[in-house]
PADO-712776 format. One record per residue (C-alpha): x, z, y. Coordinates in steps of 0.5 Angstrom, whole numbers. Example, Ala and Ser with C-alpha at 12.3 -4.5 7.8 and 13.67 -1.06 7.14 Angstrom:
BEGIN
<atom u="25" w="16" v="-9"/>
<atom u="27" w="14" v="-2"/>
END
This chain:
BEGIN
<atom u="395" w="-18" v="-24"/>
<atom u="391" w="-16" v="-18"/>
<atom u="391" w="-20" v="-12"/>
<atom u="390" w="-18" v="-5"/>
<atom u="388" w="-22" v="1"/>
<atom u="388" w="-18" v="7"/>
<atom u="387" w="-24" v="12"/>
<atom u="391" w="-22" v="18"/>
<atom u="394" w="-16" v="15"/>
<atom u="400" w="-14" v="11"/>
<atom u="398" w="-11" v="4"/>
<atom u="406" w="-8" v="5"/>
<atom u="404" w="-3" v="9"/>
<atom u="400" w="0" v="4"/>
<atom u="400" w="3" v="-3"/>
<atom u="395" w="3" v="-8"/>
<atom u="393" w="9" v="-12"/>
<atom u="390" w="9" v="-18"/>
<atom u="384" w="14" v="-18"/>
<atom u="379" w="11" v="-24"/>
<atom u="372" w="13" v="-20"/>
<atom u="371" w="9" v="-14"/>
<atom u="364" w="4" v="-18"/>
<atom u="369" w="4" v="-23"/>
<atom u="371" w="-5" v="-22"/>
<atom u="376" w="-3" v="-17"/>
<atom u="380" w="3" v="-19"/>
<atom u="385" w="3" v="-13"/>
<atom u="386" w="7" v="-6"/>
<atom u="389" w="5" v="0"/>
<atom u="394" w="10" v="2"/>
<atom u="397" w="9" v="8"/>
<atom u="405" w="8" v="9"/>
<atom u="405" w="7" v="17"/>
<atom u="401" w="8" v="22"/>
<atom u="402" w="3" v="27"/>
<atom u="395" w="0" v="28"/>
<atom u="388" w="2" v="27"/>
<atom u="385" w="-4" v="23"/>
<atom u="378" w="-5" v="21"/>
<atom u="379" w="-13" v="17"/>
<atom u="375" w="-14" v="11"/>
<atom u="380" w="-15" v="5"/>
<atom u="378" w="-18" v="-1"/>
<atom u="383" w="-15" v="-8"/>
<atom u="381" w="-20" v="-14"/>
<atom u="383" w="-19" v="-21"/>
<atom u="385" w="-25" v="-24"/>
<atom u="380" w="-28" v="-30"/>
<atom u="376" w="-22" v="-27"/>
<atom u="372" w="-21" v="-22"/>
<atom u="371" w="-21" v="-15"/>
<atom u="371" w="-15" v="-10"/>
<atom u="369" w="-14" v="-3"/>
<atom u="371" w="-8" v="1"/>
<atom u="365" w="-8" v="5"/>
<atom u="369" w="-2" v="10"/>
<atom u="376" w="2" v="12"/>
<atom u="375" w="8" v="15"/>
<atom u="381" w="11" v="19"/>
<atom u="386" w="5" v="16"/>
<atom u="393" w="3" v="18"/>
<atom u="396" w="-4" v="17"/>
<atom u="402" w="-8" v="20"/>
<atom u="401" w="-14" v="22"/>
<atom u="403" w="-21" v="18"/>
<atom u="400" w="-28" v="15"/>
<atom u="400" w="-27" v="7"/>
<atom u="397" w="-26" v="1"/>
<atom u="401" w="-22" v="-4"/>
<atom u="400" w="-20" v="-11"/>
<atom u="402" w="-14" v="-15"/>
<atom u="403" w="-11" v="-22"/>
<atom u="399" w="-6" v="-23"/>
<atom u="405" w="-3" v="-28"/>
<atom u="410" w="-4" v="-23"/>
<atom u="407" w="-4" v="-16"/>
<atom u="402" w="0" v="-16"/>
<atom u="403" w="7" v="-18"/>
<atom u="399" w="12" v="-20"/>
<atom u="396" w="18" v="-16"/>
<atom u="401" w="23" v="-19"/>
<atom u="407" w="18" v="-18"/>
<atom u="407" w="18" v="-11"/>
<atom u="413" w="20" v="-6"/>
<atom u="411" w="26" v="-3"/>
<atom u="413" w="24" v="4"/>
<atom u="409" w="18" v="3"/>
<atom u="402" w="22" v="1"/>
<atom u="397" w="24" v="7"/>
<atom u="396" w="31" v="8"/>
<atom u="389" w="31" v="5"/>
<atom u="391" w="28" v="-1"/>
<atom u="390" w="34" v="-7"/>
<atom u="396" w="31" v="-12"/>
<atom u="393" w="36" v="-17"/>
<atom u="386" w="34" v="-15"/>
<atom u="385" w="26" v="-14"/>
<atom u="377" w="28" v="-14"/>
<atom u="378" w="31" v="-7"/>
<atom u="382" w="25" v="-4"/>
<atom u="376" w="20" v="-7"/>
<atom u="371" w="24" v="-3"/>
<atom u="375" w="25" v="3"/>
<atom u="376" w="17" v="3"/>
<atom u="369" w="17" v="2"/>
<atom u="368" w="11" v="6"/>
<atom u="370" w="5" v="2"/>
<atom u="364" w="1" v="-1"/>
<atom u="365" w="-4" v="-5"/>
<atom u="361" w="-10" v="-7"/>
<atom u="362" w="-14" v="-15"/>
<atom u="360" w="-20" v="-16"/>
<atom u="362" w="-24" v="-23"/>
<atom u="366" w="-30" v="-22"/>
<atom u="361" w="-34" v="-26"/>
<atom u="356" w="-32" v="-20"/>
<atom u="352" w="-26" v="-24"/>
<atom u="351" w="-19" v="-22"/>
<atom u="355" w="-15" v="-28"/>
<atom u="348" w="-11" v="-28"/>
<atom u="346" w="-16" v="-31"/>
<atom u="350" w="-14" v="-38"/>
<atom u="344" w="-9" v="-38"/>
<atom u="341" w="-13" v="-43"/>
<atom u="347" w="-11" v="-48"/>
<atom u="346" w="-4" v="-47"/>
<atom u="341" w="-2" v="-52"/>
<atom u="339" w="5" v="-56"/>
<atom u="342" w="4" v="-62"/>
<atom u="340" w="3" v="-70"/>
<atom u="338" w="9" v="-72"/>
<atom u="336" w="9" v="-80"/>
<atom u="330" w="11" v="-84"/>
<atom u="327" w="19" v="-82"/>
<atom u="327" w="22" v="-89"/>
<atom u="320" w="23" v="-91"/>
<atom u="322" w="31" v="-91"/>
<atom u="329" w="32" v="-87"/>
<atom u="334" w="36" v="-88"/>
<atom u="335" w="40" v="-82"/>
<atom u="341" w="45" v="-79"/>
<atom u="342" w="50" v="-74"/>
<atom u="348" w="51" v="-70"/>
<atom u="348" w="58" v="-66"/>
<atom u="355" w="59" v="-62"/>
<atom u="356" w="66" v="-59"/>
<atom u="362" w="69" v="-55"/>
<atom u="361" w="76" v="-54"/>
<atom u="353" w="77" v="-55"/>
<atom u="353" w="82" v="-60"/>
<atom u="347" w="85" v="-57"/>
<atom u="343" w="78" v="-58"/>
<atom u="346" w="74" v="-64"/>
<atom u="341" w="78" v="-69"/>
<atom u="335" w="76" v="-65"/>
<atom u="336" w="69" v="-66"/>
<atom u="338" w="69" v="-74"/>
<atom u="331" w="72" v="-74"/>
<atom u="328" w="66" v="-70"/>
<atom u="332" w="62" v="-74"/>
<atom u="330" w="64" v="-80"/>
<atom u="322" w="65" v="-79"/>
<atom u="321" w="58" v="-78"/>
<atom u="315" w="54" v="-80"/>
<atom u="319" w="49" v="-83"/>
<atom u="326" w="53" v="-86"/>
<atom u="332" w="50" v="-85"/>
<atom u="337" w="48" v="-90"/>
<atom u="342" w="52" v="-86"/>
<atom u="344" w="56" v="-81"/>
<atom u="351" w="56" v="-79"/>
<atom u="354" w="61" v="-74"/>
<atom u="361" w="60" v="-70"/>
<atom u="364" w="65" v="-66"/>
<atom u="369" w="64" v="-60"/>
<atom u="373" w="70" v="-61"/>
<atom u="368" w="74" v="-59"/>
<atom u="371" w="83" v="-57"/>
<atom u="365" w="86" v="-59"/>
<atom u="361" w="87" v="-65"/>
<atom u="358" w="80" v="-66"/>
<atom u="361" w="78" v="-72"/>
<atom u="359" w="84" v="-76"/>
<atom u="352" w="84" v="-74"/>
<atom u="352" w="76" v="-77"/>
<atom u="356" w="79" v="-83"/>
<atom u="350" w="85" v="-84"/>
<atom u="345" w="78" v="-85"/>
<atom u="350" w="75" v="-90"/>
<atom u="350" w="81" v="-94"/>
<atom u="343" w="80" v="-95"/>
<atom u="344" w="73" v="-98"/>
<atom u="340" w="69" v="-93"/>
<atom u="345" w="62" v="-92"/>
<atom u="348" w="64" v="-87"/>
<atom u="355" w="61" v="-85"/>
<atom u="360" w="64" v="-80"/>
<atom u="365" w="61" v="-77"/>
<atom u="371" w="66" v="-74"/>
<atom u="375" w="62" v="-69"/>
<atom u="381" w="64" v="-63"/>
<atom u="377" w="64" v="-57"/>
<atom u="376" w="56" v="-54"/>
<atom u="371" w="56" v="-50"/>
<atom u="364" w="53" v="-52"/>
<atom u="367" w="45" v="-53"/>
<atom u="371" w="48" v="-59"/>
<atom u="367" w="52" v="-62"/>
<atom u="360" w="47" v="-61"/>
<atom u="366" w="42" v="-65"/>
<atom u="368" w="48" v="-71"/>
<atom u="360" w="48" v="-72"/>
<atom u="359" w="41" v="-72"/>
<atom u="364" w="40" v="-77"/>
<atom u="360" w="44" v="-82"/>
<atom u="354" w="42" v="-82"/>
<atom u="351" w="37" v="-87"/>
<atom u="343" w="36" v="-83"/>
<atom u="339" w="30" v="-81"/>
<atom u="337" w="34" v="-75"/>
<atom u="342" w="38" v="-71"/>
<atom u="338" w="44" v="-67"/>
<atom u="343" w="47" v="-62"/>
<atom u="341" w="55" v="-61"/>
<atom u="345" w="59" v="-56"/>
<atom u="347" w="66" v="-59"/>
<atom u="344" w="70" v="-53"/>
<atom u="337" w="65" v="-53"/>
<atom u="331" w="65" v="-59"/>
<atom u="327" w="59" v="-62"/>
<atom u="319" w="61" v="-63"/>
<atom u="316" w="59" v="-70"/>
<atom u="315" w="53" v="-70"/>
<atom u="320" w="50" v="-67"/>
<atom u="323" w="46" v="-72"/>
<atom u="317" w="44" v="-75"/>
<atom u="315" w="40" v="-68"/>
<atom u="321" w="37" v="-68"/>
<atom u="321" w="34" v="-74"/>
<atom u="314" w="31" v="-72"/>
<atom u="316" w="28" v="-66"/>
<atom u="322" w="25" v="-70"/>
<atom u="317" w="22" v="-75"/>
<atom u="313" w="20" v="-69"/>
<atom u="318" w="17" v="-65"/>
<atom u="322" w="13" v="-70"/>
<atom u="326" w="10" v="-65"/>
<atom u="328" w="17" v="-61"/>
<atom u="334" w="20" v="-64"/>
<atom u="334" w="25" v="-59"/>
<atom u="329" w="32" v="-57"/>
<atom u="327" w="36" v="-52"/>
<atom u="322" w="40" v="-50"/>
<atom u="321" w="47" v="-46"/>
<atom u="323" w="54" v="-45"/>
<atom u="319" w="60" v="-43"/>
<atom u="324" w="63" v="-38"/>
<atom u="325" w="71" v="-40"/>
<atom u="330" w="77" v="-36"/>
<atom u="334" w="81" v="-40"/>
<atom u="328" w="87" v="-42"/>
<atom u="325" w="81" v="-45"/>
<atom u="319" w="79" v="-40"/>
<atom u="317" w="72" v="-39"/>
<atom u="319" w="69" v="-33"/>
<atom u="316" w="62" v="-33"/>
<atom u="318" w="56" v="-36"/>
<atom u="324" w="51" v="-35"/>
<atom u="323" w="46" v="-34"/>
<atom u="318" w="45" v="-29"/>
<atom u="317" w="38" v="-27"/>
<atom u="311" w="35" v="-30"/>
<atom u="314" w="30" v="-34"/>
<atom u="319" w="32" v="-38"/>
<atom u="323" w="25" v="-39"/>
<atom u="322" w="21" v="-45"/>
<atom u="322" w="14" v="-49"/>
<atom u="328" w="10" v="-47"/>
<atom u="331" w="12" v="-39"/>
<atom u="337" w="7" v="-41"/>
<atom u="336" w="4" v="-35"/>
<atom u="335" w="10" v="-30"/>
<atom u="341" w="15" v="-32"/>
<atom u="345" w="8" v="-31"/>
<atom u="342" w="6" v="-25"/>
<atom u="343" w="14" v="-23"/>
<atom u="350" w="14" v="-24"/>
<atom u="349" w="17" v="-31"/>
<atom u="345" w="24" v="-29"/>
<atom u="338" w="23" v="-32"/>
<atom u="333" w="29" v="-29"/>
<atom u="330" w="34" v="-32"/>
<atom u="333" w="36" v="-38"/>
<atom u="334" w="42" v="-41"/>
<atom u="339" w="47" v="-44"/>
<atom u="342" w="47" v="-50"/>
<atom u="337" w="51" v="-54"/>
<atom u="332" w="46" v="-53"/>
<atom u="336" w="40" v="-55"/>
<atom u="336" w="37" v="-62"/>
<atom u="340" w="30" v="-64"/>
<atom u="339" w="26" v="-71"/>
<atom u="346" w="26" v="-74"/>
<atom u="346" w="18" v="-72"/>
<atom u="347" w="20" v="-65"/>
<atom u="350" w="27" v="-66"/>
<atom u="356" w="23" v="-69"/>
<atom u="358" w="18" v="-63"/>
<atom u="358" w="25" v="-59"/>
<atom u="361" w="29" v="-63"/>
<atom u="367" w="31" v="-62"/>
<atom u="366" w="34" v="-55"/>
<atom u="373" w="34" v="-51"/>
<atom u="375" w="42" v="-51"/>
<atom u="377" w="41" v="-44"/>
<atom u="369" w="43" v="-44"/>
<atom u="370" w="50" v="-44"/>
<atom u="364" w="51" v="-41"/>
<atom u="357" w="46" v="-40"/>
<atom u="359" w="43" v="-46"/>
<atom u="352" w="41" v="-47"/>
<atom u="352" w="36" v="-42"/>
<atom u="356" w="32" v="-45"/>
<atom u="349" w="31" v="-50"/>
<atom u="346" w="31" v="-43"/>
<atom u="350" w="25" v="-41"/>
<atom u="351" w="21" v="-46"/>
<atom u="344" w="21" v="-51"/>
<atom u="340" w="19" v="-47"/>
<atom u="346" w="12" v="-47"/>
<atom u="345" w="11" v="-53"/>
<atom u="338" w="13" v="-56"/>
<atom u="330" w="14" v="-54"/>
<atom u="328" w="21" v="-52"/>
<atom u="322" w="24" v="-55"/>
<atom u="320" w="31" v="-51"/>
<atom u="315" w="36" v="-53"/>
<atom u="312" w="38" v="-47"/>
<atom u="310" w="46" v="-50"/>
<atom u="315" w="51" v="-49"/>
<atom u="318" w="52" v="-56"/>
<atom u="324" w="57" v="-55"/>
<atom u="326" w="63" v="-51"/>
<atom u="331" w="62" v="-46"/>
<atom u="334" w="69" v="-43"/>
<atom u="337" w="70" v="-36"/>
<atom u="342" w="75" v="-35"/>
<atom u="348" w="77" v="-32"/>
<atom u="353" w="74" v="-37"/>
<atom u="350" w="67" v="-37"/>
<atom u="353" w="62" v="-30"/>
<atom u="347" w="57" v="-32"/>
<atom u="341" w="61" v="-29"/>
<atom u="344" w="65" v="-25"/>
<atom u="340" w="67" v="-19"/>
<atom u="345" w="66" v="-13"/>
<atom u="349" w="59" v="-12"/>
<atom u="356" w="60" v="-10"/>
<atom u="361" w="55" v="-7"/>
<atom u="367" w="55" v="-13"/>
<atom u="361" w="54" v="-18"/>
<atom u="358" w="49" v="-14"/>
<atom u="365" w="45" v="-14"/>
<atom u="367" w="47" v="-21"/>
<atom u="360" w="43" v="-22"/>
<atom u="363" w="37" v="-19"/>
<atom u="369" w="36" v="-22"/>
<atom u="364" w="36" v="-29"/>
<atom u="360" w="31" v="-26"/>
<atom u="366" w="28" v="-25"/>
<atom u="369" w="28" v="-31"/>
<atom u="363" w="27" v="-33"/>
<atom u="361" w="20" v="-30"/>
<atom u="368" w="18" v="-33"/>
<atom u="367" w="19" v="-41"/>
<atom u="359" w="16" v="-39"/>
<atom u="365" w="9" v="-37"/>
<atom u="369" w="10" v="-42"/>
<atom u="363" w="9" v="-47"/>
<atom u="360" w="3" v="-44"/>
<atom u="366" w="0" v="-44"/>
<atom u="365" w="0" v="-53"/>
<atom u="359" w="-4" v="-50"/>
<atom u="360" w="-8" v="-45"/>
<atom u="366" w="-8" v="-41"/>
<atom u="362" w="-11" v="-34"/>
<atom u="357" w="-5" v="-35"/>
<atom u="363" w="-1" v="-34"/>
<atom u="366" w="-4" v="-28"/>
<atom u="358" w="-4" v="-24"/>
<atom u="357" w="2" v="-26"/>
<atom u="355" w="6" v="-20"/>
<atom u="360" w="12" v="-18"/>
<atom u="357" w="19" v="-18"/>
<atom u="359" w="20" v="-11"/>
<atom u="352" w="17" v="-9"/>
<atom u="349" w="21" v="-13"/>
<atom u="344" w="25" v="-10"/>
<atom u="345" w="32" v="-14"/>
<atom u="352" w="30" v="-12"/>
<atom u="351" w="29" v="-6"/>
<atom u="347" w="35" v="-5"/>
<atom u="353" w="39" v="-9"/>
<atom u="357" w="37" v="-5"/>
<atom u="353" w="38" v="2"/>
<atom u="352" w="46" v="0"/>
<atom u="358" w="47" v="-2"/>
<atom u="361" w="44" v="4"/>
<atom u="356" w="48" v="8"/>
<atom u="357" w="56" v="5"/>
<atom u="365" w="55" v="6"/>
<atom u="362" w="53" v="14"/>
<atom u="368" w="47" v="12"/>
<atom u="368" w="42" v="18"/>
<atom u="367" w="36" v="12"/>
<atom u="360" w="39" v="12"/>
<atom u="358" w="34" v="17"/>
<atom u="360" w="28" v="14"/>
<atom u="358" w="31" v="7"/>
<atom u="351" w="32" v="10"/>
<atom u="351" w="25" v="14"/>
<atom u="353" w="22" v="6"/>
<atom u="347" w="25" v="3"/>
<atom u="342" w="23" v="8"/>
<atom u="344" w="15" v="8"/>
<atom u="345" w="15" v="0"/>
<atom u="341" w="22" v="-3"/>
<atom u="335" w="22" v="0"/>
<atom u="330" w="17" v="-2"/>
<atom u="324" w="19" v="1"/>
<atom u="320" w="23" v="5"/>
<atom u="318" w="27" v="0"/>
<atom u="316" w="36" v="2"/>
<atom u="324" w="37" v="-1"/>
<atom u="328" w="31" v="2"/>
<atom u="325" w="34" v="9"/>
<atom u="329" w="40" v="8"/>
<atom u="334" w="37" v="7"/>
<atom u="334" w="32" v="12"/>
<atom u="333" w="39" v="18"/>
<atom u="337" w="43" v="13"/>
<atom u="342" w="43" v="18"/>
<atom u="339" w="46" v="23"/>
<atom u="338" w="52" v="19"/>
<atom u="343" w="58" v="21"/>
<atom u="347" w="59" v="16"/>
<atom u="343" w="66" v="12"/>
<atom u="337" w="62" v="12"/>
<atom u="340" w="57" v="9"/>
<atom u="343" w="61" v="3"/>
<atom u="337" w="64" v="1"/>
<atom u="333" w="57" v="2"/>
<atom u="338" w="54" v="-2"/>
<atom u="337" w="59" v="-8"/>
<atom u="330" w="57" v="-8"/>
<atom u="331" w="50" v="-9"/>
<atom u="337" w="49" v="-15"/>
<atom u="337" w="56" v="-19"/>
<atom u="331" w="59" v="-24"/>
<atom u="329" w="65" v="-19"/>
<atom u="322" w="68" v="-20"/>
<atom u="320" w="67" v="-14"/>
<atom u="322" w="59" v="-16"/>
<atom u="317" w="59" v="-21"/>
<atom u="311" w="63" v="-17"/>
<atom u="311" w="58" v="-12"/>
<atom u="312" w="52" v="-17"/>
<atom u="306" w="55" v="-20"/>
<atom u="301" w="56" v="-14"/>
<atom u="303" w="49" v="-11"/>
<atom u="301" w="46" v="-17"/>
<atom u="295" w="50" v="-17"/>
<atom u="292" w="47" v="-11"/>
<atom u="294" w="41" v="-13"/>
<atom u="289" w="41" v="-19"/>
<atom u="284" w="45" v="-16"/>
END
């Protein structure tokens, strides 16, 4: 039962609308019935032997006047998004897409304190890398390589997967329905005896067929490889060696060096300094579940312990189905990160990660997997710690998110830019770092300029990597 207390407001002019993302302790929207008088009263909505919620503010609010409280039941009384009469649904209430009504009414805070007098942050405490067992002394290891229509690369990553330092005890290829000639290049190395699985699978996505690979393999390490990419010879013996350094790690990262389709090296990704490692709990869920600087799939590596409360991914994943490692890993486990690049990763025309432009339905189709993503990190800390759920911070205040949603709004000269850009400054920006200036002043910028600016900043352009390289360059010497 939830109890809401509108002081000198009616709760009966309103419905409440179930969307499950707004900081995750209060998964109710206020969606007006009538219109009759603009209010901005403080309300306070209360689950019973919970906690206590205070909305800080309502944009745009409606009530009727009255003097009561009144108490629903949320089975009964407070229908969900899609349960809502059409004539009583507000015009920018996308019925197909509760996530764009969350942003349009990106004006209700909320505050949580427990009823006992602490800060459900406090549950932190609870929220600890798992066990792992004792590393094997000499770890058997597994390759998964998924492939869609990669015909013109599958090869050269068997090749890089087979000429290893340290072999693997399998290597394990799943296609995902793949038109071309993929599988008969992968049945040409089976031929010739080297162990090597194929998996023919009806077309999926990259969720499904991670799924099928990871079904198959019996390894103390998992190595992700995409088929378009390559590991040097090294690389599996240098993750062996940070897990037996890092016992506690249950997670591997290292670099890429960035090649174009002819095979030319490119630079490196990624190009921060650091690359994140030891136990970031704290950061990705003080981050609203983003944690900055991991790489992509082929760089990525996962003891089975971890590997097993990951997988399966849901299949609705078609794509990005690594960022559900990326999201909820480092939740779980310690990182280690090799900092020397120690695989090739390829951009070309068919891969969308590395793509040299940024689009507007690319952009929006990233939120909507940030979002569903923020959702699958709720549920897991709802296993631990269900107070860790309900504070933790929604992926609307998140600065990518932010900046996401700001130049999406921008490149569609949408009228709802003005108010993504004032949310990115009050809750993206931090500091006054050379990047978050430009995101300040990018408003100003005419609409090409930005576009080409914007380029720069969030894809892996040559040009991105020549400045990195020349700032970095003055700044040692």
């Amino acid at each position: 039962m939830y109890q809401v207390s509108l002081g000198h407001d009616r709760v009966g002019s309103y419905r409440l609308a179930h969307c499950r993302s707004i900081r995750g302790a209060v998964d109710w929207l206020f969606i007006p019935e009538y219109r009759n008088r603009r209010s901005s009263t403080p309300s306070v909505v209360r689950k019973a032997g919970s906690s206590e919620m205070k909305i800080l503010s309502l944009r745009n609010s409606y009530h009727s006047p009255a003097v009561e409280d009144h108490v629903l039941d949320p089975e009964t009384d407070l229908p969900n998004c899609h349960g809502i009469p059409v004539g009583l649904t507000p015009k920018y209430f996308d019925r197909a897409n509760p996530a764009a009504m969350r942003r349009e009414l990106n004006g209700l805070a909320l505050e949580t304190k427990a009823e006992n007098g602490t800060t459900p942050a406090a549950g932190l405490g609870k929220l600890v890398p798992i066990a792992l067992n004792r590393f094997p002394y000499k770890p058997s290891v597994s390759v998964l390589i998924t492939c869609f229509n990669y015909g013109a690369y599958i090869g050269r990553a068997i090749t890089s997967a087979l000429q290893q330092t340290y072999a693997p005890a399998e290597i394990i290829v799943s296609d995902d329905g793949s038109q071309d000639n993929s599988c008969e290049v992968v049945e040409s190395y089976i031929k010739r005896g080297l162990g090597i699985t194929l998996l023919r699978n009806a077309h999926a996505g990259m969720a499904a067929n991670l799924n099928a690979a990871y079904r198959h393999c019996s390894g103390d390490v998992i190595c992700l490889l995409d088929a378009d990419d390559t590991f040097l010879p090294g690389k599996i013996e240098a993750v062996v060696h940070a897990f037996q350094a890092h016992p506690r790690a249950g997670f591997a990262i290292h670099r890429a060096s960035l090649l174009d389709n002819h095979g030319r090296a490119r630079g490196i990704y990624p190009l921060l300094s650091d690359l994140p490692s030891g136990n970031c709990i704290q950061t990705i869920y003080n981050n609203s579940g983003i944690l900055m600087g991991l790489p992509p799939t082929t760089n990525l590596a996962l003891r089975r312990e971890v590997a097993d409360r990951i997988f399966p991914i849901p299949v609705e994943y078609i794509g990005y189905a690594e960022q559900m490692i990326h999201r909820l890993a480092p939740m779980m486990t310690e990182l280690c990160a090799i900092s020397s690049p120690l695989a090739h990763w390829r951009f070309h025309g068919q891969n969308d990660q590395n793509a040299i432009h940024i689009t507007s339905r690319r952009l929006e189709r990233e939120l909507k997997i940030m979002e569903s993503l923020w959702l699958e990190q709720k549920h897991y800390l709802e296993t631990v710690d269900d107070s860790l759920a309900r504070s933790f911070p929604p992926i609307q205040r998140n600065p990518l998110y932010l900046k996401n949603s700001y130049v999406r709004h921008r490149l569609n000269n949408d009228p709802a830019m003005h108010q993504a850009y004032h949310d990115l400054c009050r809750y993206g920006l931090q500091d006054n770092s050379t990047i978050d200036l430009f995101w300040r002043y990018s408003n100003r910028l005419p609409r090409p300029l930005f576009r080409r600016a914007v380029d720069l900043l969030l894809t892996q352009s040559v040009w991105k990597q020549m400045i990195t390289l020349a700032l970095s360059g003055k700044r040692t010497a």
